[in-house]
MARBA-3410 file (N, C-alpha, C, O; in Angstrom, 1 decimal):
186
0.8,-1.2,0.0,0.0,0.0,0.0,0.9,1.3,0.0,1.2,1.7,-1.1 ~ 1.1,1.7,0.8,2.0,3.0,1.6,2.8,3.3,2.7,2.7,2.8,3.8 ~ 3.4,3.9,2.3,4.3,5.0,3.3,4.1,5.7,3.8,3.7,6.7,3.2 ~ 4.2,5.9,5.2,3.4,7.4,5.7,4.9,8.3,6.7,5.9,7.7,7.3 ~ 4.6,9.3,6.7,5.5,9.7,7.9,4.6,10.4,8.6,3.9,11.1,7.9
4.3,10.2,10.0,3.3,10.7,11.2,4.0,11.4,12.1,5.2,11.4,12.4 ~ 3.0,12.0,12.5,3.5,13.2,13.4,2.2,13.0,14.6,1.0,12.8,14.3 ~ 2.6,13.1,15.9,1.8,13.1,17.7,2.2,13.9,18.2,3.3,14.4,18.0 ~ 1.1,14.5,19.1,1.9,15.0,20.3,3.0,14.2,21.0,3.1,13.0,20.8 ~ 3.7,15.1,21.8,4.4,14.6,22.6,3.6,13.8,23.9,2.7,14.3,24.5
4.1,12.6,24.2,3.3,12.3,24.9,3.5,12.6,26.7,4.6,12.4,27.4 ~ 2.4,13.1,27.2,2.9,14.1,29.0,3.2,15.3,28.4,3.3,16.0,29.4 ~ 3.4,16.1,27.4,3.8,17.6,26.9,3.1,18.3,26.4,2.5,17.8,25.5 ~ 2.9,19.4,26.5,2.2,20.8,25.9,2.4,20.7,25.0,1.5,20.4,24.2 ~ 3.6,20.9,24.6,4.0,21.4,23.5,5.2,19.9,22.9,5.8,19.1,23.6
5.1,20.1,21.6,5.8,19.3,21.1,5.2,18.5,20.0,4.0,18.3,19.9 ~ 5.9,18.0,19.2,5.3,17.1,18.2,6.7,15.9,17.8,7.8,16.3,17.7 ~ 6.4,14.8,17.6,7.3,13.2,17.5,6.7,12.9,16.1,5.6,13.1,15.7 ~ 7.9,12.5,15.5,7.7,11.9,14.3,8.1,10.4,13.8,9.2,10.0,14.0 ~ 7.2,9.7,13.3,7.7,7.9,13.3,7.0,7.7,11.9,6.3,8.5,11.2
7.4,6.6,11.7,7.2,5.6,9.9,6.1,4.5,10.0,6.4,3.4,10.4 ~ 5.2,4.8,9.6,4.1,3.7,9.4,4.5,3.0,7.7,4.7,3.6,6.7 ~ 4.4,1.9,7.8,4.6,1.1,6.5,3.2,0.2,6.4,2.9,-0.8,7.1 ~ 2.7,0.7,5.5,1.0,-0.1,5.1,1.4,-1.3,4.4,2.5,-1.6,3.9 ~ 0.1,-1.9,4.3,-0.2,-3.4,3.8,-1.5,-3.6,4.0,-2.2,-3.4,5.0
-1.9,-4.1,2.6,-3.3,-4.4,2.2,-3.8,-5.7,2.7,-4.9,-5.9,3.1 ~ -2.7,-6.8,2.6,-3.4,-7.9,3.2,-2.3,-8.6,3.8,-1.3,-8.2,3.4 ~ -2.3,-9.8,4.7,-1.2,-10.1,5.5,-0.2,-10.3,5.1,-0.1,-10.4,3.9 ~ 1.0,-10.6,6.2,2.3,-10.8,5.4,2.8,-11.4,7.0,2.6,-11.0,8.1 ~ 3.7,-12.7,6.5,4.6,-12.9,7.6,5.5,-11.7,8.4,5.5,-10.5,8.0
6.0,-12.1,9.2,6.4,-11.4,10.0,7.5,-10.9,10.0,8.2,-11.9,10.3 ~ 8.4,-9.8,9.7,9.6,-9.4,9.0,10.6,-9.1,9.8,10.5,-8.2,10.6 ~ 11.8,-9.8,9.6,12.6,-9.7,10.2,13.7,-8.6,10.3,14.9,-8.8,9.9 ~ 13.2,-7.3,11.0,14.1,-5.7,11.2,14.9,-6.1,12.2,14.4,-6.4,13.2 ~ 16.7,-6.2,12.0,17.5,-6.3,13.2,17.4,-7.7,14.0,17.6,-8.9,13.6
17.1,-7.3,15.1,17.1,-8.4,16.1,15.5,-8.9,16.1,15.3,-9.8,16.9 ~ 14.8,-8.8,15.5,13.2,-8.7,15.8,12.5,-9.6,14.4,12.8,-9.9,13.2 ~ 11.6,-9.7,15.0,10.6,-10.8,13.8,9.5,-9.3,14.2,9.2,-9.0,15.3 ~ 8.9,-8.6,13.1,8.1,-7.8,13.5,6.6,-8.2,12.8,6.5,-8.2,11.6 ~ 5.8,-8.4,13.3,4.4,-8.7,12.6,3.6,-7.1,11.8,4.2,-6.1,12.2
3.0,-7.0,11.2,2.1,-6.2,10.3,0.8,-6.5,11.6,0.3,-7.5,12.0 ~ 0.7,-5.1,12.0,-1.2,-5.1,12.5,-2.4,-5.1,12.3,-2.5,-5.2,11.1 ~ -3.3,-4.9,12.8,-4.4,-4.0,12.5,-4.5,-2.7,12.7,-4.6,-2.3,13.9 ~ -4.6,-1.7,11.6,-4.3,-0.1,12.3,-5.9,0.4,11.9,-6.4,1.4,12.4 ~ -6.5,-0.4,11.1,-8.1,0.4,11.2,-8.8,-0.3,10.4,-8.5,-1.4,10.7
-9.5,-0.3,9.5,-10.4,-0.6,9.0,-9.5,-1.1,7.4,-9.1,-0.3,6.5 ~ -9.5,-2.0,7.3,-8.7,-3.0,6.4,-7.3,-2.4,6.2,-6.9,-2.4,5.1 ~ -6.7,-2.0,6.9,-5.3,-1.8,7.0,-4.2,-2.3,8.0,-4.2,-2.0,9.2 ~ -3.5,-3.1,7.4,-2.9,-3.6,8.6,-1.0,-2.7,8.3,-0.6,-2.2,7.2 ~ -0.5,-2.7,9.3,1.0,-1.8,9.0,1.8,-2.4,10.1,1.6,-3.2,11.0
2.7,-1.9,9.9,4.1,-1.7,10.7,4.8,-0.3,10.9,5.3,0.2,10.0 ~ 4.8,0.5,12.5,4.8,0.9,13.2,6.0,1.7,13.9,5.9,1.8,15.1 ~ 6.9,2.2,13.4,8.1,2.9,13.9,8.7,3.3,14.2,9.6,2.9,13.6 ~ 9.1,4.0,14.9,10.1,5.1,16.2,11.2,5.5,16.5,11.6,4.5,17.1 ~ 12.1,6.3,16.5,13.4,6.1,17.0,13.0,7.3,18.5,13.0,8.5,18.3
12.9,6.6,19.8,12.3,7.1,21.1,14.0,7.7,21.6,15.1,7.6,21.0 ~ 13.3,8.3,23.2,14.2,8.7,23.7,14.9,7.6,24.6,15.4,8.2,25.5 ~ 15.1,6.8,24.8,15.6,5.6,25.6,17.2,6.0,26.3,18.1,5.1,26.5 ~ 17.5,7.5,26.6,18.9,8.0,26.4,19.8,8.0,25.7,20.8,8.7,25.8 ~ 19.4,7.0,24.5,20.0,6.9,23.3,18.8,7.2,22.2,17.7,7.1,22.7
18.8,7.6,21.0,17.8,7.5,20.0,17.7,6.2,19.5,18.3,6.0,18.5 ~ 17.0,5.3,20.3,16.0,4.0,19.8,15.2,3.8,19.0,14.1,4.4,19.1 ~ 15.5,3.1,18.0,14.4,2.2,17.4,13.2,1.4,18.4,13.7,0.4,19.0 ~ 12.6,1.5,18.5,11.1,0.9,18.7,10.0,0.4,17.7,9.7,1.3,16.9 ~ 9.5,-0.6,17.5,8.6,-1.0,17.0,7.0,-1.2,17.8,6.8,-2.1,18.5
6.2,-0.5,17.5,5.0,0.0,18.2,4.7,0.0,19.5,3.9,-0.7,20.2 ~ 5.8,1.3,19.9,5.9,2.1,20.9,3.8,2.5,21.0,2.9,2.6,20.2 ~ 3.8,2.5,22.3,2.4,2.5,22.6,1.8,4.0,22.1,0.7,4.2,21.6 ~ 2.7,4.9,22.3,1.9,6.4,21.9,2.0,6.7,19.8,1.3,7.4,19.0 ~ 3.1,5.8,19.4,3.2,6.0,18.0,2.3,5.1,17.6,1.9,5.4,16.5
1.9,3.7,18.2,0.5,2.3,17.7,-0.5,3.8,17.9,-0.8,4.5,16.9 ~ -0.9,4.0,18.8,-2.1,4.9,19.1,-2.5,5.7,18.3,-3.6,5.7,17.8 ~ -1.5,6.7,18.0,-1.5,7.3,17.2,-2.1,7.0,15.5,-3.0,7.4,14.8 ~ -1.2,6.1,15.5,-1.6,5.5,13.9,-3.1,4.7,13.7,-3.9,4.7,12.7 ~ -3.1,4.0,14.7,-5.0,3.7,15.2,-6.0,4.9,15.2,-7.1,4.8,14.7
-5.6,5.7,15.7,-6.4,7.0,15.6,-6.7,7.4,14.0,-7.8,7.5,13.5 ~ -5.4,7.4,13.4,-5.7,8.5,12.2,-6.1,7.1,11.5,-7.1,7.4,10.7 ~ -5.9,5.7,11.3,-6.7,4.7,10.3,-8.5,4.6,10.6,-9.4,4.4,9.8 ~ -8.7,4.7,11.8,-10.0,4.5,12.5,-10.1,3.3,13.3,-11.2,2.8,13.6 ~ -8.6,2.5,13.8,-8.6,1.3,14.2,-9.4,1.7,16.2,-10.1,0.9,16.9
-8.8,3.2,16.7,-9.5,3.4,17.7,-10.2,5.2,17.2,-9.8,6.0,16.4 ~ -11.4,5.0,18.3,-12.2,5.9,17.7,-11.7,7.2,18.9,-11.5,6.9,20.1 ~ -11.6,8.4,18.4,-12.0,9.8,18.8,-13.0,10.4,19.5,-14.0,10.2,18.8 ~ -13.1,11.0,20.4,-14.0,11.8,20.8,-13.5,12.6,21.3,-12.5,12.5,22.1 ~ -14.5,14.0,20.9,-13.9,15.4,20.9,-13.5,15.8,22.7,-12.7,16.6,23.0
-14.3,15.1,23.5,-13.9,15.6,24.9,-13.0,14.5,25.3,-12.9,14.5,26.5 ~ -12.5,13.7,24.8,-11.1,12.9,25.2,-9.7,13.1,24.5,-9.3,12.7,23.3 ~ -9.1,13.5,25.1,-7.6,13.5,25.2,-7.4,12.3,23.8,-8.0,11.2,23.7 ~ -6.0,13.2,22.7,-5.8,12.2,21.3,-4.6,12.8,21.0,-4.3,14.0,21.4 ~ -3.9,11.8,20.3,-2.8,12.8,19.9,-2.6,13.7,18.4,-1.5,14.0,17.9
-3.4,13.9,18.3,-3.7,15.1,16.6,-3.2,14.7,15.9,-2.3,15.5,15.4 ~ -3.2,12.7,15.3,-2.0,12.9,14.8,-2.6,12.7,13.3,-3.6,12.4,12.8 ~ -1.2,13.2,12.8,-1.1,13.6,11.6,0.1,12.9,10.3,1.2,13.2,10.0 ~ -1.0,12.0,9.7,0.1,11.0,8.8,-0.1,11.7,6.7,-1.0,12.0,5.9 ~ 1.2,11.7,6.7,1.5,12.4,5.1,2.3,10.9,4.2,3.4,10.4,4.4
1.5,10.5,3.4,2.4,10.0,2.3,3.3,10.3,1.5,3.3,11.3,0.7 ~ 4.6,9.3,1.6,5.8,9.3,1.4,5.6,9.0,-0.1,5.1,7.9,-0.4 ~ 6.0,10.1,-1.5,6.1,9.7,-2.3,7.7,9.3,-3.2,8.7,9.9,-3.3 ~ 7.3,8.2,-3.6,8.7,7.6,-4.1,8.9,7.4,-5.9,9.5,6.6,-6.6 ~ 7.8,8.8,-6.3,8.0,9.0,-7.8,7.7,7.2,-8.8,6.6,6.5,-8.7
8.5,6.8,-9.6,8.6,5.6,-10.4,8.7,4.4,-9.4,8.2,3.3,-9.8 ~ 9.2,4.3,-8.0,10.1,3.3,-7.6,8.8,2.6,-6.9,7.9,3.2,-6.2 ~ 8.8,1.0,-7.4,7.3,0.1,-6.7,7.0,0.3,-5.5,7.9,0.4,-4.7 ~ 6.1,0.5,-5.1,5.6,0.1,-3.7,6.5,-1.1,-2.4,6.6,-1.0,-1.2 ~ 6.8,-1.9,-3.1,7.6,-3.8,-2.5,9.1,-2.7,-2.5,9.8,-2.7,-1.5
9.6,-1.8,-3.6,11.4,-1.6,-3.6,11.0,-0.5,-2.2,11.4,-0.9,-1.1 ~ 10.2,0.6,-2.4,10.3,1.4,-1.3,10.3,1.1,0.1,10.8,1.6,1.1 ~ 9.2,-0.2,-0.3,9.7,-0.5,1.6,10.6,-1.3,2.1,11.0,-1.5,3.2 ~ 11.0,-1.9,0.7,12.8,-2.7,1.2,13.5,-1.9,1.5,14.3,-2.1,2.4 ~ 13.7,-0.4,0.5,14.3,0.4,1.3,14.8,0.7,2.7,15.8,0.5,3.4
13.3,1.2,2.9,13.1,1.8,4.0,13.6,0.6,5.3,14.3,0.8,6.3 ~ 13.0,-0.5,5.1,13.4,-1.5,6.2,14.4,-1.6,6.2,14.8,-1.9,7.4 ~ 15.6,-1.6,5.1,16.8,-2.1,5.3,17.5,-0.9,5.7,18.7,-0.9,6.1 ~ 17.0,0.1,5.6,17.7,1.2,6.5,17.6,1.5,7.8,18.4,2.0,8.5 ~ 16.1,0.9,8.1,16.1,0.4,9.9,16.6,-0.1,10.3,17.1,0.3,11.3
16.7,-1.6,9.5,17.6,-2.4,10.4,19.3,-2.1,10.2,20.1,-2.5,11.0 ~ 19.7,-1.4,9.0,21.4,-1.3,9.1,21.4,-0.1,10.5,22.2,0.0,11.4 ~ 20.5,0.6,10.3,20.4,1.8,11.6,20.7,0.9,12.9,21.8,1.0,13.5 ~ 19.5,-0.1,13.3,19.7,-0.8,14.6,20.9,-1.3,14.4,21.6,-0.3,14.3 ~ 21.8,-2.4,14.1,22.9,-2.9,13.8,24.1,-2.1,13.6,25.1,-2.8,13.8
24.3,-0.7,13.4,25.1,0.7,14.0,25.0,1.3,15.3,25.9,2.0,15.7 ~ 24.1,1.0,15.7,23.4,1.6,17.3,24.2,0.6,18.3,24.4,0.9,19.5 ~ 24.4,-0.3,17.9,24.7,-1.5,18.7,26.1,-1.1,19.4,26.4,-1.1,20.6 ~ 26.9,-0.7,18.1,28.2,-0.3,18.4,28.4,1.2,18.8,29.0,1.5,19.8 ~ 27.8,2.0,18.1,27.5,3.5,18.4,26.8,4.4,18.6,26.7,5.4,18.0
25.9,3.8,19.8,24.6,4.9,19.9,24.6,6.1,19.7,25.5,6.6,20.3 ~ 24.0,6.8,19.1,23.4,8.5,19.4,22.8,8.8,20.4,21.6,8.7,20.6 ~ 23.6,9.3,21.3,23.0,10.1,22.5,21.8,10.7,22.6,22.0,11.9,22.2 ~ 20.8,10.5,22.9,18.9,11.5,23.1,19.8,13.2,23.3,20.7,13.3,24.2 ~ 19.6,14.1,22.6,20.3,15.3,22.4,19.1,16.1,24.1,18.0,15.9,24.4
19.8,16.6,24.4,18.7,17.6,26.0,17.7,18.5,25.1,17.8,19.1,24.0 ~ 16.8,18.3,25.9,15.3,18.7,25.3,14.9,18.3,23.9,13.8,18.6,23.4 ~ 16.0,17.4,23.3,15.4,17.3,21.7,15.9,18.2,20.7,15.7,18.1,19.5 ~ 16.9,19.3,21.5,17.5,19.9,20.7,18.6,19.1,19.8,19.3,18.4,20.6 ~ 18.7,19.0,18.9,19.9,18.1,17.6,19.2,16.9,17.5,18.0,16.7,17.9
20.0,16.2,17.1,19.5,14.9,16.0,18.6,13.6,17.0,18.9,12.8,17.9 ~ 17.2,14.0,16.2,16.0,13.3,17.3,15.3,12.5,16.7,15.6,12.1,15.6 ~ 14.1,12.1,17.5,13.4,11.5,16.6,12.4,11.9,15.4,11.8,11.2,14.7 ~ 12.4,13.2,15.4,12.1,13.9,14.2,13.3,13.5,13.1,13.2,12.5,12.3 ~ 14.0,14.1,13.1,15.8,13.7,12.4,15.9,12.5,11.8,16.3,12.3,10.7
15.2,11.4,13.0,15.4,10.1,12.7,14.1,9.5,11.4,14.3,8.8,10.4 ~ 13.0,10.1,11.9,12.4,9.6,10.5,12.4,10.2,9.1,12.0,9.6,8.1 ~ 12.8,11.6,9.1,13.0,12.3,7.8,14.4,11.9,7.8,14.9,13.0,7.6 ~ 14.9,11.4,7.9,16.6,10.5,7.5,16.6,9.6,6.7,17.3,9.5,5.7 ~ 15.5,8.5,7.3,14.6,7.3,6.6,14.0,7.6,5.3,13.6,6.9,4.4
14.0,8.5,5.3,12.8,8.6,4.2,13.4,9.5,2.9,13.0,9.5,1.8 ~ 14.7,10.6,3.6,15.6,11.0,2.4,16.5,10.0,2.0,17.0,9.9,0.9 ~ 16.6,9.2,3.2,17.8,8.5,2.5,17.0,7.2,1.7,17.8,6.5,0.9 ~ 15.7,6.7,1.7,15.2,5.9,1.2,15.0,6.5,-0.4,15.0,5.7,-1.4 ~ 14.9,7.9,-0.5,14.4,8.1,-1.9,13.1,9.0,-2.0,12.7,9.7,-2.9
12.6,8.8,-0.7,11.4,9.2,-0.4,11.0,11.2,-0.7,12.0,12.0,-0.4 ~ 10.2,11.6,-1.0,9.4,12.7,-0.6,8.5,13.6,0.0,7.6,13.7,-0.8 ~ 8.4,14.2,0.9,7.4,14.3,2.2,7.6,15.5,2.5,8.6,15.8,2.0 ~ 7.2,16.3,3.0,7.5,18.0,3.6,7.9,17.4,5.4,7.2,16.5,5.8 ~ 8.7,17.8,5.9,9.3,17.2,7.0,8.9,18.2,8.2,9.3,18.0,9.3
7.9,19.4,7.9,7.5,20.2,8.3,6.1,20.0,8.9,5.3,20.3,8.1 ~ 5.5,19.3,10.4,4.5,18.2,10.2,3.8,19.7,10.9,4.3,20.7,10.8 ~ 2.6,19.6,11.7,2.1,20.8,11.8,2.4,20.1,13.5,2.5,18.9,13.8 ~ 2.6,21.2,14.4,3.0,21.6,15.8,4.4,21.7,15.7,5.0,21.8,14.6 ~ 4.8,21.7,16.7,6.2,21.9,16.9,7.4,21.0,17.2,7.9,20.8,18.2
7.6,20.6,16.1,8.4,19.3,15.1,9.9,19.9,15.3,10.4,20.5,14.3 ~ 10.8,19.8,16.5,12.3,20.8,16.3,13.0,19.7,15.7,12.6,18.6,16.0 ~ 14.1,20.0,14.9,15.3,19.2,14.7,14.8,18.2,13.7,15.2,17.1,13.5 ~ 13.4,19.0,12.7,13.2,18.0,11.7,13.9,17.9,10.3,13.8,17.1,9.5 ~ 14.6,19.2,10.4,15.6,19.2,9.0,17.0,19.1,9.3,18.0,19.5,8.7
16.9,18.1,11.0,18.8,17.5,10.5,18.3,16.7,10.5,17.2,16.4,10.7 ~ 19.8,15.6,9.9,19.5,14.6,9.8,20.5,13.9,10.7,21.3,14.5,11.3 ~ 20.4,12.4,10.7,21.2,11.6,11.3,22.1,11.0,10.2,21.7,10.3,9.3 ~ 23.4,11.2,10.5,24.9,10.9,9.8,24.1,9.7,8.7,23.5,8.7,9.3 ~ 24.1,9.8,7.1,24.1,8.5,6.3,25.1,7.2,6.7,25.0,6.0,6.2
26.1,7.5,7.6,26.8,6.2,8.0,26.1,5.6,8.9,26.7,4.7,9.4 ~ 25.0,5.9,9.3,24.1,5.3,10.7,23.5,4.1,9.9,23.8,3.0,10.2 ~ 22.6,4.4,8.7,22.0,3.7,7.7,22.7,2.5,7.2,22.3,1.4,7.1 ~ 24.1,3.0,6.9,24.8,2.1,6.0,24.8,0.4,6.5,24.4,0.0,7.6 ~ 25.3,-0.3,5.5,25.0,-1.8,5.8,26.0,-2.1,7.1,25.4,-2.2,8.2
27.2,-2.1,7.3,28.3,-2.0,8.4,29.5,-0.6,8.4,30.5,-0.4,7.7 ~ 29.0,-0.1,9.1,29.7,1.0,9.3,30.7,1.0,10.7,30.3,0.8,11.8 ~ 32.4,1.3,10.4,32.8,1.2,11.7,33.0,2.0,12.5,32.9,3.1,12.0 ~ 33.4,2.0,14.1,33.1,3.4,14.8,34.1,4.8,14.5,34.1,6.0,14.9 ~ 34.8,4.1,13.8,36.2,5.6,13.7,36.1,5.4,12.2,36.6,4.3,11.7
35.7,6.2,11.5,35.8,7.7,11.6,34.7,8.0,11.7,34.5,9.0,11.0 ~ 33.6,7.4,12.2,32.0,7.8,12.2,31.7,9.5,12.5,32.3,10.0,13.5 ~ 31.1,10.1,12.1,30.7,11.5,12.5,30.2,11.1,13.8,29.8,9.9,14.0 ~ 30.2,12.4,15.0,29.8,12.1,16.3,28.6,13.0,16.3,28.9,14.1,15.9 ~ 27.4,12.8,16.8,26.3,13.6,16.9,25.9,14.2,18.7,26.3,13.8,19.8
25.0,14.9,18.4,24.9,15.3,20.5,25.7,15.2,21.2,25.5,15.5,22.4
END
């Protein structure tokens, strides 16, 4: 199906907005193996099932796979959970990734295989969670994904999205990257 890049509140924050990768699917698919993980495709709403993204604050910028506030999120905007106007939601807000000529099946090999060379660099050289989110975050982290996949998107999501036009070093992506001479970020 699609590519999305989404945008939540922060979750506990006034202010703020988090950005993660939903990867759609029309109908089932075994369970895909990103990194260390066998990841399954869900239900996000009404005949959409996906896979669910993140790179969180964990003191390090983590990968996560359906982190509970970015699942919710994406349940919200498919209609998998419903809204109401006097309950607390996170406004979120999903934009399709366009990838011009390139199939639907190549874009999301892309994109996964740049998840997982990401986790598999992390291993050896995490990226420090930058204070407050200032420098390379998880905003950073999904428009990284998605320039370095090929992808197209305005990285500009609506709230207050900081640190959405850096990016995280292309050697984070790469298939084995070693720690010296790696760029150092935060």
């Amino acid at each position: 199906m699609a590519i999305y890049v989404g945008a939540r509140d922060l979750s506990g924050l006034v202010v703020g907005t988090h950005q993660f990768i939903v990867i759609t699917y029309e109908n089932p698919i075994p369970p895909l193996k990103i990194g260390f993980s066998s990841v399954p495709a869900k239900m996000l709403g009404k005949g959409v099932r996906g896979i669910v993204i993140g790179a969180q604050n964990r003191g390090k910028l983590a990968v996560e796979f359906y982190e509970k506030g970015d699942l919710t999120a994406a349940m919200e905007f498919f209609g998998g959970i419903e809204t109401k106007w006097h309950t607390s939601d996170y406004d979120t807000q999903l934009i399709k990734v366009e990838y011009g000529l390139v199939p639907d099946q190549e874009a999301k090999r892309r994109v996964i295989n740049l998840i997982e060379n990401y986790i598999l660099n992390q291993k050896t050289d995490p990226i420090r969670y930058p204070t407050a989110g200032f420098g390379v975050n998880s905003n950073s982290w999904a428009q990284s994904v998605i320039e370095y996949s090929g992808g197209k998107v305005s990285g500009d999501m609506k709230g207050l999205d900081i640190s959405n036009s850096k990016r995280v070093p292309r050697t984070y992506f790469m298939p084995f990257c070693t720690v010296k001479p790696r760029i150092k970020v935060n």
